[in-house]
C-alpha positions, 0 to 999 in steps of 0.5 A: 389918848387911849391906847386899850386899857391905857393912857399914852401921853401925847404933845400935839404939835399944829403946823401948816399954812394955807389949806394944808394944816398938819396935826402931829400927836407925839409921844411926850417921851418922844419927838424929832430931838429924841430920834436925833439924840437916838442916832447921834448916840447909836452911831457915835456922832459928836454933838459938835457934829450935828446940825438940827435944822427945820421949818415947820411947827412940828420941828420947833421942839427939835429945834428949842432943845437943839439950842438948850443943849448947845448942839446946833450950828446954826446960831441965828437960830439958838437967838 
């Protein structure tokens, strides 16, 4: 993408079924697991603490690093 005389690098994420289809363009430095590290630190919370959950396209990549990082509880997900 362009953003005036600069490139911005962006994922894009499709998620949606049916007649609602939903395309996300997301900042390669940035994303769900970003924001969530982002407030777990600013707020002190272990990671131990934490739950990443979700159930659309654009949660996948919260969820993959969730799992890598070892940071979720739900371990039905992380197989």
């Amino acid at each position: 993408m362009v953003n005036g005389n600069s490139v911005v690098q962006v994922r894009i994420i499709l998620s949606g079924t049916g007649d609602w289809r939903y395309m996300d363009c997301v900042s390669i430095k940035g994303g769900k697991l970003e924001a969530l590290e982002r407030v777990r630190t600013l707020f002190s919370v272990p990671r131990e603490r934490c739950v990443a959950a979700g159930d659309s396209g654009n949660d996948i990549l919260m969820l993959e690093g969730a799992c890598r990082r070892g940071q979720s509880n739900l371990s039905s997900a992380c197989s």
